[in-house]
BALOBA-1460 file (C-alpha; in Angstrom, 3 decimals):
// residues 97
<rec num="1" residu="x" x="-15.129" y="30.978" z="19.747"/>
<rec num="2" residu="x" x="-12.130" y="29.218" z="18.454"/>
<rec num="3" residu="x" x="-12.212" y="28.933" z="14.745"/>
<rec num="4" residu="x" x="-9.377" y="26.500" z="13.346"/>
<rec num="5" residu="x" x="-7.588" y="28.105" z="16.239"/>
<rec num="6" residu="x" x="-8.279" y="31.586" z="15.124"/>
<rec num="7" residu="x" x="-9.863" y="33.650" z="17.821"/>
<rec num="8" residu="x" x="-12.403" y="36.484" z="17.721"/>
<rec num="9" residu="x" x="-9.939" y="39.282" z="17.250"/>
<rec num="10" residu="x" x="-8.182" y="37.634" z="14.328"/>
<rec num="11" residu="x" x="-11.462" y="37.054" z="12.716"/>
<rec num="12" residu="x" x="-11.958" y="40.406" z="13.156"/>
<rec num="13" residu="x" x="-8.597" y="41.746" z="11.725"/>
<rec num="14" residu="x" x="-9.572" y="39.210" z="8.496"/>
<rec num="15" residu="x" x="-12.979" y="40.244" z="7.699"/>
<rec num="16" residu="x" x="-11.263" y="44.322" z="8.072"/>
<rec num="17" residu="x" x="-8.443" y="43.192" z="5.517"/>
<rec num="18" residu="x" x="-11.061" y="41.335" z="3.102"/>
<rec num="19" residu="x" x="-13.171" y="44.097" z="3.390"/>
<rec num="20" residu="x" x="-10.255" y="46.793" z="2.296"/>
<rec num="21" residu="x" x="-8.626" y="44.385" z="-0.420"/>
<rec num="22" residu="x" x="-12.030" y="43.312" z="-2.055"/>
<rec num="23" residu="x" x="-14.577" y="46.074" z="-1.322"/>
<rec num="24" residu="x" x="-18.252" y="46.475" z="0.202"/>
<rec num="25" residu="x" x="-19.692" y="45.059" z="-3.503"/>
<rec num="26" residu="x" x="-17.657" y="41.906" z="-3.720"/>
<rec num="27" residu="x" x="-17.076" y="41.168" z="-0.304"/>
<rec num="28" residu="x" x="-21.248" y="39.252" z="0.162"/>
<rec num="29" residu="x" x="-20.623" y="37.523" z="-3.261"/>
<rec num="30" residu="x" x="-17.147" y="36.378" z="-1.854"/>
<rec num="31" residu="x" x="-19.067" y="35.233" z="1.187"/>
<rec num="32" residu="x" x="-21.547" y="33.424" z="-0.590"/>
<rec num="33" residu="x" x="-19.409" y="31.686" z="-2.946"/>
<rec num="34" residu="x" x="-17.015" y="30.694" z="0.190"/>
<rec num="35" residu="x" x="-20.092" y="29.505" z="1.813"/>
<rec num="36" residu="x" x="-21.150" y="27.598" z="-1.470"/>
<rec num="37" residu="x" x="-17.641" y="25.541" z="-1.501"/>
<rec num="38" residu="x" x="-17.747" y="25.219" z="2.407"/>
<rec num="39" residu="x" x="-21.428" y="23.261" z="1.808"/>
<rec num="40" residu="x" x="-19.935" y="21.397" z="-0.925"/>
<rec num="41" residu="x" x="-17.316" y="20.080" z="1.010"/>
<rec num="42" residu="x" x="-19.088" y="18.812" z="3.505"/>
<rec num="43" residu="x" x="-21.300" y="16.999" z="1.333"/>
<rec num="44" residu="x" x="-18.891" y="15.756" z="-0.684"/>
<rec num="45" residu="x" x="-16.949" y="14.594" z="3.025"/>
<rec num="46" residu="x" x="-20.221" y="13.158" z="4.297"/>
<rec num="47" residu="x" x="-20.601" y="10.716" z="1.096"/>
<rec num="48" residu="x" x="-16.994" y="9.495" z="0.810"/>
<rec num="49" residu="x" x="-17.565" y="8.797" z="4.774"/>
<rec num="50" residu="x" x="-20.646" y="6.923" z="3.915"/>
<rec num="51" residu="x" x="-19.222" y="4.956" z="0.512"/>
<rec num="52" residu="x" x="-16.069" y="3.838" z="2.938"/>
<rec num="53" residu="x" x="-18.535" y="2.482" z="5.621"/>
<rec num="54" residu="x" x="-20.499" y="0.813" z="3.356"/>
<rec num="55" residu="x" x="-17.603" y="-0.997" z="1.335"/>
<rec num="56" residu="x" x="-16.220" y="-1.510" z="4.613"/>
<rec num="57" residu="x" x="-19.123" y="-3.383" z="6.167"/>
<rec num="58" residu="x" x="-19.898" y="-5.365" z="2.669"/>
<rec num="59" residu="x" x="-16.166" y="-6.756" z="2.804"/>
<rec num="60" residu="x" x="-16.786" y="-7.761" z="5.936"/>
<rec num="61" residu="x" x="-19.676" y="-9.651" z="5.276"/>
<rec num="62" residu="x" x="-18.226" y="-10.972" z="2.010"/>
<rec num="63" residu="x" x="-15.103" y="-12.067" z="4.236"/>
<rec num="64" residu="x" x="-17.130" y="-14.118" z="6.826"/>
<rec num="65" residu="x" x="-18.737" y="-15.847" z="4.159"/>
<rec num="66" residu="x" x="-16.018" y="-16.445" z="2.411"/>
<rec num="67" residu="x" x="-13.822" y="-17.849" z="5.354"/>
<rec num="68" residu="x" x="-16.779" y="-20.294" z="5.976"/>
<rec num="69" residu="x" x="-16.744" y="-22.186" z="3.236"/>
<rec num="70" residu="x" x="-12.971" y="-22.319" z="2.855"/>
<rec num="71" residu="x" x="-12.565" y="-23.361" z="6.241"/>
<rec num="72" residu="x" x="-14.804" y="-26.341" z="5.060"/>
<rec num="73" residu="x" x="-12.554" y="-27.047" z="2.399"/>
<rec num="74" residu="x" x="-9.653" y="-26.777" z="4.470"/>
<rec num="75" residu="x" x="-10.183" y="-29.674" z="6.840"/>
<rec num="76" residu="x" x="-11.784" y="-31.423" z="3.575"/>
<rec num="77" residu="x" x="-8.770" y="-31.007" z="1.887"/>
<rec num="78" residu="x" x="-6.761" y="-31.392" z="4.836"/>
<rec num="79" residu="x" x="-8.208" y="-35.074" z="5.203"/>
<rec num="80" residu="x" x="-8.427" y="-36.039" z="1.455"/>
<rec num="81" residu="x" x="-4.256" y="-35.385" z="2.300"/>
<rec num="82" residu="x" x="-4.108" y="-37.399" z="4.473"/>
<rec num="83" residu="x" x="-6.140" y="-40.229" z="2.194"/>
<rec num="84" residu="x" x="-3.265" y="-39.801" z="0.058"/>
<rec num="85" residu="x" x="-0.297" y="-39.543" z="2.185"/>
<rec num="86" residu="x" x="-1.303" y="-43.008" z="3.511"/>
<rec num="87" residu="x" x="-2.211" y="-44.464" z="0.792"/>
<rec num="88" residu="x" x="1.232" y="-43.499" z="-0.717"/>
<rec num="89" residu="x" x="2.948" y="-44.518" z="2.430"/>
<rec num="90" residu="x" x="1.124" y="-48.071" z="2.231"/>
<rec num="91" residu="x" x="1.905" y="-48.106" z="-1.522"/>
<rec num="92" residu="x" x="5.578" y="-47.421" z="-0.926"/>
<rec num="93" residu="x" x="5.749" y="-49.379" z="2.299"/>
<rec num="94" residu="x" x="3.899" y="-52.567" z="0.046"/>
<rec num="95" residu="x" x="6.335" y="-52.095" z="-3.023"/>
<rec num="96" residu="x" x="9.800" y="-51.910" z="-1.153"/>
<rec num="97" residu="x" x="8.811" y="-55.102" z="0.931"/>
């Protein structure tokens, strides 16, 4: 039983201490209130966990749909250039001879 790396005969030598600092009256209320915050973490760990995978997995669906449309507009806009390079060229080309 390792227990954030503390073995069975620390855990041992900590419930002793907690039981001489704090007493046999506080020592279940001290349990229950650490088991209280232990529960409460977890929770709280579990939804963050779940709030990042869903953001996650909504900007990645707003990202694909956004990069298909743009692409669209980049070889749009990519060819209306090219409209108007030539046409400049042929304008420029026309003018100087």
């Amino acid at each position: 039983m390792d227990f954030f790396n503390i073995g069975p005969m620390e855990l041992l030598l900590i419930l002793i201490l907690a039981l001489i600092v704090f007493g046999p009256r506080r020592l279940p209320d001290m349990a229950k209130g650490l088991g209280q915050a232990v529960r409460e973490f977890r929770r709280a760990s579990q939804e963050l966990t779940e709030e990042l995978t869903r953001e996650i997995s909504e900007a990645s669906k707003e990202g694909k749909a956004a990069e298909e449309p743009q692409e669209g507009k980049s070889s749009a806009e990519t060819a209306a250039g090219e409209d108007d390079s030539q046409g400049s060229s042929s304008g420029d080309g026309g003018g100087d001879g």
